[in-house]
Each structure stands twice: as structure tokens, then as C-alpha cells.
N, C-alpha and C positions, 0 to 999 in steps of 0.2 A: 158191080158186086159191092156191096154196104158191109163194113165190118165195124163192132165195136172193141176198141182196146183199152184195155183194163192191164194193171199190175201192182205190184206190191199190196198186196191187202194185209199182209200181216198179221192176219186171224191171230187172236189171241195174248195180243203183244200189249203188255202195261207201260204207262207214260209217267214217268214222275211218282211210281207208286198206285198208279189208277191205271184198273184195268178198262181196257177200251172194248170192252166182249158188246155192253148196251149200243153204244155209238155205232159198233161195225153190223149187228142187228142192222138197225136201224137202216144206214147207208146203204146195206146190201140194196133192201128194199127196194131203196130209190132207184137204185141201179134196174135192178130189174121189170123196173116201172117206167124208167127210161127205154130199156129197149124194148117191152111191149110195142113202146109207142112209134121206138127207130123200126124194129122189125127187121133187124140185119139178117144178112145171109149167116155170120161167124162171129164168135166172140172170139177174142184170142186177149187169154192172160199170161201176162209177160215176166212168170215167177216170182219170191217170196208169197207165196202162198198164207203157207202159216210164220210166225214170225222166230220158232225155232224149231231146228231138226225133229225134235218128238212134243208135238203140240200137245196141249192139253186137249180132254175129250170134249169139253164144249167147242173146243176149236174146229175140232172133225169133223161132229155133228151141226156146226153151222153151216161148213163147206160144203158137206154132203146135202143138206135142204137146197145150197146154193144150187145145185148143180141140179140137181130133180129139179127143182123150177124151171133151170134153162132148157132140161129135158123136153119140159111140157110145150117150149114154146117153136118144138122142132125147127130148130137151129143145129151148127155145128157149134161146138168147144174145143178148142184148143188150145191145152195148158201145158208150162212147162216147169220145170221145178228151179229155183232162184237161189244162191249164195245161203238161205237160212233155212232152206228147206232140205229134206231128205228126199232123193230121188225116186230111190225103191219103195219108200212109205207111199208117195203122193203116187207114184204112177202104176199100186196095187191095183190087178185087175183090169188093166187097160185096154187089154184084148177082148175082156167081154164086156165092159162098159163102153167100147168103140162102136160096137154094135146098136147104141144110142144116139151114135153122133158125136160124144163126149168123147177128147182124141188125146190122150197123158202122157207125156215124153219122158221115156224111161231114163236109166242111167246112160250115159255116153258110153259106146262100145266102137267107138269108131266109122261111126255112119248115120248120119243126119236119115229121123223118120220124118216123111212126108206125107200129105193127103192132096187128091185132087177135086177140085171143083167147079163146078160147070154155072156159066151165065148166060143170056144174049150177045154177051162177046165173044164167046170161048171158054177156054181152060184157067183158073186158078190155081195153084201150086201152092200152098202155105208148105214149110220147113218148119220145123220145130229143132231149135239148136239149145237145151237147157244149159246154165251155168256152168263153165267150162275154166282149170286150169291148167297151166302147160304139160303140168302132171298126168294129167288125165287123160291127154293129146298125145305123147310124147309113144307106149307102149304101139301106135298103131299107127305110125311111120316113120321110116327110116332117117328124114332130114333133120335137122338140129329146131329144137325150137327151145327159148329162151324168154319168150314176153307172151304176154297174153295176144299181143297180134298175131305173132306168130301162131299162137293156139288156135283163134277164132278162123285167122287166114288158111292155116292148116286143114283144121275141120270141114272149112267151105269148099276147099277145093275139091274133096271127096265127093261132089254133086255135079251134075251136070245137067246148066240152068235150058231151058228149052226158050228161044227168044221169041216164039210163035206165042207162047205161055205169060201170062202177067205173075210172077213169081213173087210173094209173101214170105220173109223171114220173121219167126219167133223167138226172141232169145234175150240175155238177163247179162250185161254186161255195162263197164264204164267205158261209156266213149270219151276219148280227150275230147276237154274243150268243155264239157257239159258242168254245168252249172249246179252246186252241190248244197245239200242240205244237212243240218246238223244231226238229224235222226237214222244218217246212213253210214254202212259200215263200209269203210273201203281202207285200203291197204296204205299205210304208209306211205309217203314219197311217190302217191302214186303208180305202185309197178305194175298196178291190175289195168291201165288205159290197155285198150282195144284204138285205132286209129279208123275214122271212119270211112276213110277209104274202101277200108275190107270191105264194107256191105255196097257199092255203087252198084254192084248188076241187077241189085234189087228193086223193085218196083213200088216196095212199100217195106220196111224194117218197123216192125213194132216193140220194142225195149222195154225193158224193164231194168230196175237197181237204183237209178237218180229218183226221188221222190217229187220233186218241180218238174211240171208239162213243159214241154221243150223241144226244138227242133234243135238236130245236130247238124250244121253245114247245110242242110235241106230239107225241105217238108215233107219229105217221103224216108226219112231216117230220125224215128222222133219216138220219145218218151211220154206215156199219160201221164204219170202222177200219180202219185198216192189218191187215196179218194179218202182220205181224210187227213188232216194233221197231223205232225204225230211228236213235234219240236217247235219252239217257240218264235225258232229262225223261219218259220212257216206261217205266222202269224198273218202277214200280210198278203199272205196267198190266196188265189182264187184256185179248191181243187173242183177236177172237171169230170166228166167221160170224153173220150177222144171219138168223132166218129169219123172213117176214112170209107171213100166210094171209089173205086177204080171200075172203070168203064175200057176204051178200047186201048191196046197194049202201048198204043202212040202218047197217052196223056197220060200227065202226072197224076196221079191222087189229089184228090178232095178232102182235103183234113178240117173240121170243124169241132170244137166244143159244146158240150152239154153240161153247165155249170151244177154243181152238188150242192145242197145245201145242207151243214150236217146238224146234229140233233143237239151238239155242242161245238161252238166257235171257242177256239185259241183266242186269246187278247191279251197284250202288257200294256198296264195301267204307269204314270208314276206321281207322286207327287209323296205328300207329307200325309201322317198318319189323321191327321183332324178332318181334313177335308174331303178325303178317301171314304172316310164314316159319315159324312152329312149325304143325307137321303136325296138332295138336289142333284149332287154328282151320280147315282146309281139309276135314279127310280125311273129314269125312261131310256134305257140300255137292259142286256140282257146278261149282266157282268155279274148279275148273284147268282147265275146258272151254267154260265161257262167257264171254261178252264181257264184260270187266270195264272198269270207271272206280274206280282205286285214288286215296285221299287219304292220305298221313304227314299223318302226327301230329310227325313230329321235327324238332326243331329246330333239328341239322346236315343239308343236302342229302345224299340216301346217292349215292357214287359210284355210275355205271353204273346206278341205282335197276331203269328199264326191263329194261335184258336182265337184271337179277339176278332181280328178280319174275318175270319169263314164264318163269322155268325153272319155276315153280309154275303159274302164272297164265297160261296159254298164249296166251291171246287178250286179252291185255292191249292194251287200245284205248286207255287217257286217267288220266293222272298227274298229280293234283295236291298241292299242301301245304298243307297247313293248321294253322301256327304262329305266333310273336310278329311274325315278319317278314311273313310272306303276310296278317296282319289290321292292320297296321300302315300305313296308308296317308302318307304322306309325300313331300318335296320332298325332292332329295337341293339344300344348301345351297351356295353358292357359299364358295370354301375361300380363307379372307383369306390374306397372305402366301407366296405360291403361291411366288416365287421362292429363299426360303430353305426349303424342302422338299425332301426328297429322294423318288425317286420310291414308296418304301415307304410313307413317314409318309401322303402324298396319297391312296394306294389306301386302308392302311388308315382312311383318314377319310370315305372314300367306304362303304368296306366297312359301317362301322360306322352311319355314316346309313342305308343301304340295309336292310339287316339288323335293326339294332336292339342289337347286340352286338358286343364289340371281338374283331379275329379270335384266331385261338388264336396257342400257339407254332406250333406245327407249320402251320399257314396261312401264319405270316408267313412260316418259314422256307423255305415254296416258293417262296412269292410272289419272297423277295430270292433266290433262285438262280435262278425265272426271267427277273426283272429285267436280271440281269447276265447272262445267256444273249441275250438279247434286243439288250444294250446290245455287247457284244462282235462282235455281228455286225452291227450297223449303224456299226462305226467302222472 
């Protein structure tokens, strides 16, 4: 049995101020152009859905085309709702849109819903376990529970796995150990790990929450990936589709990639403002159309830096410097003799602590005209 797994899509979710609705368009597509061609038995998406509790209505109305597509291509779907989503919004109507194949896991009430499904080998068992905390675990049984293992451990034990059966876990948690990125929300210190022990009777665990494709401890306990970008820290990422084939209940899973290519690449560029702007450095790259994170190199602030680069750089997302001052960590010091200063000398002493360098002529000489602009209108 061929399944593809998907998660974190994040419908609807802005980066830096730029909303990614065009790009997740886009990528859907590919997706569903990939599995045309896969033709798996089962999608399974692995939660965060939309990228907040109550999405916007573009957001709905993309999921919803999403899902009529996969309709068309009589498949099963099986979704579960993720840490950003809302349970009882995403899993509206589940009992009559099950009747499609499309399979939405409602709120946790104490009992993991399951579907069964039939191959050349036998019986498949997909679970669907959505976003769970101890909280939520806690009302519907009696043993202490304190950690999210305990939660996920708790919930599992509520099933009873059949070993004749090749058993498929759905579910949106942190496994220790897994390898994290800057565009994911997770809990302080840690205290949302899941240990991944919990899931070994499984025959395939398909995850969602870490946004980096990733096996945990084993290739049958593993995370896709985002299918797009979505933090800078991703930059150097390959994102993929995960496709997984389990055959007879004796053999592991078959996990392979189907690499995405998206409609905009992430990239940090760095150097100095001059060379950034010569058409050598850009014009055989695709850096005037993708979302950039630029670093100067220089060691004057360039006015206007932002709107001057996106006339090259169009989707300039994130500016930083990187010179004597911005590596230079310091106190700016308390300035003795404050009274006999006038307000020039003070700034420039301030300047010069902050910076690392005393200002120019042409600094001071604004600095003192807007001094006295300043001082003129408050007497």
C-alpha cells in the first residue's frame, strides 16, 4: 500500500509580512500533480493545516479546492488537526464528507478514530491521534499524567493494535531528538517532547509539527516537512513529498522523497551594499524574485538601504549588518560631566560608544543643524 504524507501546510500563514497564499496556490498544485503521477492508495496530512485557529476565508477556500481535487482522484484522505488549528472547525462535517473517502479527526474525546484498509497483503489500520495535551488526556483516565508522553502514551494505550494488521499512526507532536526549525512553535524548555518509544508498535508513524523531513530513531517514525519555507533557517533546505509503500506486515516501509520546487526560493545573500547592486552579481540567479534575507558588509548604514535594494531584490523580507559595530557588543557608558556639554559633543559620545567610530564631518554637521531646528522650536 503507497501512501503520500504531507503536513504542516499552514494555509494562510505571512512570513516576514508577506503573505504566502500565491506560493501555497502554487505548491498545492505540484502536490497534486505529484500524486496523479504517485497514485497512492492514502494521503495522510499530519496537522497545522491552516496556520491559525480561525483562518482567513482564502485560506478555507484553498483547502477546500484542495480536498475536491484529491476527491477526484479516488484516494483516501486522512487529516488531523495540528497545534494551530482548530479541531472542531477543520473536522466540520466529517461524517458526511467521510462518505468521499476524506477521513477529519475530530476533537480528542478519549478514543483514537480509525479506518480500515485493504491491499494484496491484507488489512491497513491508519489511526488518526490529532494534537494532544496532557490536559486534554487527563479527563478520561484515571492514571496521573504529567508530560506529553505520558499523554500520547496514555491515548495509545486506548487501542488495541491487531499484529495480523500493518498499523499506520496519524498524529502532530514533538519527538525528542528531532531537529528543529525557526518557524515552529514549541514550548519552552522543551516540555511538549513525546519520547519516541510511544509509537514502536507502529509500522509506519507519519508526524507532523517539526517543519525539516526527518526520520526519528527510524524510518518508519518520521516527519515530511513543510512543503515550503517558511524561516530563513530553512534556507538551505530541500522541501519534499514523503512517499511510504508497506507491503507484507514482516518488512519495514519504503520511505522515498519527491523533491518540490517552489514558485519562490528563500536565500541569504551577504556582502557590501556596492556589489549587491552591480547587475553581475544578480542577473544569472533568481535573487530579484525570491524572498531574500540581505546582510551589508558596510560599515556606514546605507540610507533608505530597504526600498533601495527591492528595486533589485523585490521580495526583500530581512536586513541585516554585519560590521565593526553590529559585532561589537558593548554598554554604551555613563558620560561624566554632562553639564558642561553641549548637545553635539553628548551625541557624538554616545555615537561613538554605540558604533565604534567617531561620526564623520558631514554626520556632525546634520546632527548640529538638526539640533538647533529642534532647539528653535521648543523655545
Amino acid at each position: 500500500m503507497k501512501f503520500i504524507h504531507l503536513s504542516d501546510l499552514h494555509i494562510g500563514k505571512r512570513v516576514n509580512g508577506y503573505s504566502m497564499m500565491e506560493d501555497q496556490i502554487d505548491i498545492l498544485q505540484k502536490i497534486l500533480h505529484i500524486i496523479q503521477q504517485e497514485a497512492p492508495d492514502a494521503v495522510l496530512i499530519a496537522g497545522d493545516v491552516y496556520d491559525k485557529s480561525v483562518p482567513p476565508t482564502e485560506a478555507v477556500t484553498l483547502f477546500d479546492d484542495f480536498l475536491v481535487q484529491l476527491s477526484r482522484c479516488s484516494i483516501q484522505v486522512f487529516v488531523i488537526s495540528g497545534n494551530h488549528d482548530s479541531p472542531e472547525r477543520l473536522a466540520f462535517g466529517n461524517r458526511l464528507i467521510a462518505q468521499s473517502g476524506i477521513h477529519l479527526s475530530s476533537t480528542y474525546k478519549g478514543k483514537i478514530e480509525s479506518v480500515v484498509l485493504n491491499d494484496e497483503y491484507g488489512q491497513v489500520e491508519v489511526f488518526m491521534l490529532p494534537f494532544i495535551k496532557p490536559a486534554q488526556v487527563r479527563p478520561f483516565f484515571e492514571q496521573e499524567i504529567t508530560s506529553y508522553t505520558d499523554a500520547v502514551r496514555t491515548a495509545l494505550s486506548g487501542i488495541i493494535l491487531d499484529s495480523a494488521r500493518r498499523n499506520v499512526l496519524v498524529t502532530h507532536q514533538f519527538v525528542t531528538g528531532a531537529v528543529k526549525c525557526d518557524s515552529e512553535e514549541l514550548s519552552v524548555g522543551g516540555t511538549d517532547n513525546v519520547d519516541a518509544e510511544v509509537f514502536a508498535p507502529f509500522d509506519y508513524v507519519a508526524l507532523g509539527h517539526i517543519h525539516r523531513s526527518q526520520s526519528c530513531g527510524s524510518p518508519k517514525i518520521r516527519y515530511c516537512g513543510t512543503a515550503l519555507k517558511y524561516s530563513f533557517s530553512e534556507a538551505k533546505d530541500t522541501k519534499s513529498v514523503t512517499v511510504v509503500e508497506l507491503t507484507s506486515p514482516a518488512q519495514p516501509p519504503v520511505v522515498r522523497t519527491v523533491t518540490l520546487q517552489p514558485l519562490r526560493d528563500m536565500r541569504e545573500v551577504k556582502g557590501n551594499y556596492a556589489n549587491l547592486m552591480q547587475k553581475s552579481f544578480y542577473e544569472n540567479t533568481t535573487y530579484q524574485t525570491d524572498y531574500m534575507h540581505i546582510t551589508l558588509t558596510d560599515e556606514q548604514d546605507i540610507p533608505d538601504a530597504v526600498a533601495k535594494l527591492r528595486t533589485v531584490y523585490h521580495n526583500l523580507m530581512k536586513l541585516d549588518y554585519d560590521n565593526t559595530r553590529t559585532r561589537t557588543v558593548s554598554e554604551v557608558e555613563a558620560v561624566s560631566e554632562i553639564e558642561s556639554r553641549t548637545p553635539l559633543q553628548l551625541f557624538a559620545e554616545f555615537y561613538q560608544q554605540q558604533n565604534g567610530q567617531p561620526m564623520s564631518e558631514q554626520q556632525q554637521s546634520f546632527m548640529q543643524s538638526l539640533i538647533e531646528t529642534v532647539w528653535e522650536e521648543t523655545v
